[in-house]
N, C-alpha and C positions, 0 to 999 in steps of 0.2 A: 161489704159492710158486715163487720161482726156481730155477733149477738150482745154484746156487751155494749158495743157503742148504740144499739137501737135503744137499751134501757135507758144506757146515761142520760139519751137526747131525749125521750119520754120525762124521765125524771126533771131533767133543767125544762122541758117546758113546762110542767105541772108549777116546780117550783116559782117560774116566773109569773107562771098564774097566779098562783098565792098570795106572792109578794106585790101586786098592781091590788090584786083586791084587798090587802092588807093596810097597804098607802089610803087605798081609797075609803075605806072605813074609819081611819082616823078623823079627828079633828083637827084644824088646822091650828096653826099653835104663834100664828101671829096676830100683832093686837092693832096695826095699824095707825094712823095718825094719834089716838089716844097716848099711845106708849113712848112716839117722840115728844112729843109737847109734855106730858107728864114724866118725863125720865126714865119708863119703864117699868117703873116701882107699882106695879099690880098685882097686889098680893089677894088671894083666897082660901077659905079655907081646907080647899085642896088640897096647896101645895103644900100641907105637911105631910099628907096620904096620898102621896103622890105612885107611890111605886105599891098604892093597890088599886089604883083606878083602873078602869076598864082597858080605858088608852093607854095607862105604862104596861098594861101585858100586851095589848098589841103591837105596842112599840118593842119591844122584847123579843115578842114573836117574830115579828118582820126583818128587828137585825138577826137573828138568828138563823133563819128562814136562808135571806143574804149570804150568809158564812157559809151555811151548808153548800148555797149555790156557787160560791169560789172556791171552795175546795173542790166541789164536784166537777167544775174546767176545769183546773191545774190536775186533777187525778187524770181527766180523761184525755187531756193534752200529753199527759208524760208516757199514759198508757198507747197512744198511738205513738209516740214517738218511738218506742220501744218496738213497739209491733212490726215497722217498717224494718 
């Protein structure tokens, strides 16, 4: 095992940590029986500040988070493949 692949695997587990704790911090973003019997139409004054609330940057954070972490298989899958 190379030195490169011990980081990679350090890295994607760290990042997987991140990302379970990052899920799990959120809030959950369904409304349940209210939203079928009322159409859905539940509006607050949130949702115009939506993208400064706490949760739209952890949402942000998390896909991003995500990205890093498929890039970072696909690099380390093409990097062994090459290796061989």
């Amino acid at each position: 095992m190379a030195v490169w692949e011990i980081i990679g695997g350090v890295i994607l587990i760290l990042c997987s940590i991140i990302i379970v704790a990052a899920v799990m911090a959120q809030e959950t973003k369904e409304q349940g029986l209210t939203s079928a019997i009322g159409g859905g139409n539940n509006s607050s004054f949130f949702d115009g500040n939506m993208s400064r609330t706490k949760d739209a940057r952890l949402s942000r954070f998390t896909r991003n988070t995500a990205i890093l972490m498929v890039i970072l298989v696909i690099a380390m899958n093409i990097a062994a493949q090459v290796v061989k």
